[in-house]
N, C-alpha and C positions, 0 to 999 in steps of 0.2 A: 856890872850885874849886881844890883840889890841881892842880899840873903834872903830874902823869898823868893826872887825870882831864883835863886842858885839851889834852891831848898825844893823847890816843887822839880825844877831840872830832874836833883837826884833821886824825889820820889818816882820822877816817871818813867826813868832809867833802871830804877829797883825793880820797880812793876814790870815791866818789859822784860826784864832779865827774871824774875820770879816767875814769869807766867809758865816758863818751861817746866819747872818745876810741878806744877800743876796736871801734865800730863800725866805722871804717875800718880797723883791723887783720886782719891777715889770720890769725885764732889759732886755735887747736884749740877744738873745743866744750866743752871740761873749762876751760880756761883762761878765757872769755868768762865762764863762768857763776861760776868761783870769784871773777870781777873784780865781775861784778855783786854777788852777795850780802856780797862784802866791805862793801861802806860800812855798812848796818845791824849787821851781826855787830858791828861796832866798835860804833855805838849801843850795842848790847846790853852790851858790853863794858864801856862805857864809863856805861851805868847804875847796872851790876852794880857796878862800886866807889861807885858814891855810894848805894846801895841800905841801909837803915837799918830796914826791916822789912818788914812785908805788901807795902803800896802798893809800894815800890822795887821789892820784885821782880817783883809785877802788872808794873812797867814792862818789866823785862827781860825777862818770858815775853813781853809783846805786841813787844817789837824782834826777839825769837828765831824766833817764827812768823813776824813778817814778812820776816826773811830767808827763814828757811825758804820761804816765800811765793814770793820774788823766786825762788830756785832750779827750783826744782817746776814754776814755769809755764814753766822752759828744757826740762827735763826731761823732765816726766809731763803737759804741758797745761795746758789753760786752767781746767779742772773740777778738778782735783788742788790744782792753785797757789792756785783761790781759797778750796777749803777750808781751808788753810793759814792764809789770811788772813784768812778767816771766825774759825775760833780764836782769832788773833789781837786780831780786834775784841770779840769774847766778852769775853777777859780786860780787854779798854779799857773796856768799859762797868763793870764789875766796880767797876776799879780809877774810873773818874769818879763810879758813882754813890757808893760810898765816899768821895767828896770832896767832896758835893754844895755849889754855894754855898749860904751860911747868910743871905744876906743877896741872894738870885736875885730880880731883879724882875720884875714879869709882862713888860713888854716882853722879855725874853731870857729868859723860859720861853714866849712864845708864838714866839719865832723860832727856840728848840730842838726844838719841837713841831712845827714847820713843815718842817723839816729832812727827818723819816721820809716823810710822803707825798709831798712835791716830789720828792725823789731815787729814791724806790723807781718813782713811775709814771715819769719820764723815765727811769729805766733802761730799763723795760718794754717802753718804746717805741721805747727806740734800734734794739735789733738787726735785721739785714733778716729773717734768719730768722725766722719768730715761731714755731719748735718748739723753740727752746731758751730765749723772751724768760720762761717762768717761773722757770727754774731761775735768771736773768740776776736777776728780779726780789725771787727770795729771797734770794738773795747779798747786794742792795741793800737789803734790809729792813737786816739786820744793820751794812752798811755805816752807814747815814743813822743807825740807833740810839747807833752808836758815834759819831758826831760829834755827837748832840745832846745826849748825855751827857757829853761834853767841852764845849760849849758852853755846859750848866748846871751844869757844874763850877766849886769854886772857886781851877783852873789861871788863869792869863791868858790871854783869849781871843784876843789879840793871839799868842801862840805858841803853845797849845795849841788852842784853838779854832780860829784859823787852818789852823793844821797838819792839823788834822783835816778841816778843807772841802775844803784842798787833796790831800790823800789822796782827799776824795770826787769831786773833778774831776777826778784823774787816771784816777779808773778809769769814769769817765763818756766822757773822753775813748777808753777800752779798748772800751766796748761799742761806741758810735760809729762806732769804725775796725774792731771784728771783721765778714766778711764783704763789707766793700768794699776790696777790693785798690786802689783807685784814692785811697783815704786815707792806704794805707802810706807814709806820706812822711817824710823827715827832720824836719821843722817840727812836727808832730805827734806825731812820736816823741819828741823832747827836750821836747815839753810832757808828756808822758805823765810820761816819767821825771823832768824838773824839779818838778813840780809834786807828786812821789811822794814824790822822795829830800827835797825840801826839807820838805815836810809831815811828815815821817817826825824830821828833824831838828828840826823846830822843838816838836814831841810832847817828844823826849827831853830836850831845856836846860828849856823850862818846866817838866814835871813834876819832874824832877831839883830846879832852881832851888826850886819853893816848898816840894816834901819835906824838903829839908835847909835850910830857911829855919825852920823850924817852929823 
């Protein structure tokens, strides 16, 4: 890893991990939101120089929408922000099945397989609402597709695959809490965003790492 590419890393990892801090600040809505989507922007950034052909930049479109993502849902809502991130996983699956392992055993193609209906019906079932648990549930189609395509990729599932479940739990933890005010808690909110920013990071070092390992 070049020291720029190592140097925007740990600005984006700073930003991410700063962002919490933020929650007790007392800052304008422009500001909060440009704190949030900083830390992936960096990702992306910091793809973008290691990026060496198709797949690289597959990477950088999916850390671009996911900021874009992070923004949207400050913004324009919950429906807005996850289309964003919808997109996002689109290009994920793209760029995994592209990579597929050459050497995937059935154990960890029936646990990638397991992936899409376990997470898409618990999404279904989270919300209290049940007028908007389809719309929740189609999100999560795409959501679970994209981590079971990372899963039977041949990224390390230790960072990639990891990365990817935890992306899936954070936003499991999302339906969860929408509509119970009595969830909105600190505890739950840093899991929401730990489990996001780090899933988000850990996506970008492995796929970066085995790209330019090649």
């Amino acid at each position: 890893m070049s020291p720029a590419a190592r140097l925007l890393l740990i600005a984006a990892i700073t930003a991410g991990v700063s962002y919490i801090g933020s929650w007790f600040l007392d800052l304008p809505p422009t500001a909060s939101v440009v704190w949030k989507g900083a830390g992936v922007v960096l990702l992306a950034i910091f793809a973008a120089t290691r990026a060496r052909g198709t797949d690289g930049w597959l990477l950088v479109f999916v850390m671009a929408f996911g900021a874009l993502g992070d923004v949207l849902l400050e913004t324009h809502g919950l429906v807005v922000g996850a289309l964003a991130f919808l997109i996002g996983h689109l290009a994920a699956i793209a760029l995994y099945l592209r990579n597929r392992d050459p050497q995937l055993s059935i154990r960890h193609l029936g646990l990638g397989l397991t992936i899409i209906p376990v997470v898409t019906v618990t999404a279904f079932l989270l919300p209290p609402d049940r007028a908007g648990a389809g719309l929740i549930a189609l999100y999560a189609l795409g959501l679970a597709a994209m981590a079971s395509a990372a899963w039977i990729s041949r990224f390390p599932r230790l960072l990639v695959g990891a990365g990817a479940l935890m992306f899936v739990g954070s936003d499991l933890l999302i339906f969860l809490r929408t509509g119970r005010p009595a969830l909105d808690v600190f505890p739950l909110a840093l899991a929401v965003w730990g489990l996001y920013f780090a899933g988000q990071t850990l996506i970008a070092v492995g796929v970066t790492r085995t790209l330019t390992s090649r």
